[in-house]
N, C-alpha and C positions, 0 to 999 in steps of 0.2 A: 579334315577327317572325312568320313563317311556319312552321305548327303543321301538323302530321302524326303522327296517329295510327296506331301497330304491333298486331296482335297475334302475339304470335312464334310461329312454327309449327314451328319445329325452332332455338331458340337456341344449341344444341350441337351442330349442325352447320357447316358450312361457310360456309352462305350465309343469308340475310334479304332478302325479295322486297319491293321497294318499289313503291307506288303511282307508276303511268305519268305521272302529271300531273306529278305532284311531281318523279318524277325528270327529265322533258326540262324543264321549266325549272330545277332546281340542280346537275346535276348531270352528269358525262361518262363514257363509257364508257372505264375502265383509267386513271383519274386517281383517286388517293389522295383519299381526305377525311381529316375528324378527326373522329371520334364521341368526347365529351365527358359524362363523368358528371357529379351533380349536385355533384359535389368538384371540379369542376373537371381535374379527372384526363385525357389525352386518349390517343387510338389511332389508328393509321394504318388505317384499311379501305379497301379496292380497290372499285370500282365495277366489275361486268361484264355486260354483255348479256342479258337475259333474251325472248328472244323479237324481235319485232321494236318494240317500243316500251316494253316494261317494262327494270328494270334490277334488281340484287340487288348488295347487301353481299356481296363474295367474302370474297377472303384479309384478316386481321386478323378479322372477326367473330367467330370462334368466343374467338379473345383476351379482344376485349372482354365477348363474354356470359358466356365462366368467369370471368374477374376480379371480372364485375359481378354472379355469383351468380344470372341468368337464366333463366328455367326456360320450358317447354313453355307455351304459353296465356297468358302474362304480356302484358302491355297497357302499355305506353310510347309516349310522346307526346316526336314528335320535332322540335324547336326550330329553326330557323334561327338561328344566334347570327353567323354572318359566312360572305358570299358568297367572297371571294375571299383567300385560299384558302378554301374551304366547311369550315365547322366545326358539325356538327349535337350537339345536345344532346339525349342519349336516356335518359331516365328512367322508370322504371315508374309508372304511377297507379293 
């Protein structure tokens, strides 16, 4: 499916800024997704507004990057695995 490339810029904060393109087609502003590791493992993260056409992983984030041991500059490549509900699979490469 549909492939998106991270480099995390603060994973221990709050938030994770996504590509514009990416996000106005999968994604909405304050609707839940699932970010899914390569375990299959999943997390509820909020979608919210970044500007007027980017968006950013809010609340849940910071969850998923301590659980998932994430750190500053880290490079994951993030998956499409299903539209509705959007479930993205994010792994580091």
């Amino acid at each position: 499916m549909l492939l998106l490339f991270l480099k995390l810029t603060c994973p221990r904060s709050l938030v994770q800024y996504i590509n514009a393109e990416f996000a106005s087609k999968y994604l909405k502003v304050n609707v839940a997704v699932k970010l899914q590791n390569c375990n299959g493992e999943q997390w509820d993260v909020c979608c919210t507004r970044l500007g007027r056409s980017g968006l950013r992983f809010g609340k849940g984030f910071f969850k998923f990057a301590t659980d998932n041991n994430l750190s500053n500059g880290d490079k994951c490549k993030v998956e499409l695995i299903q539209k509705t509900p959007v479930v993205l699979q994010l792994r580091r490469v």
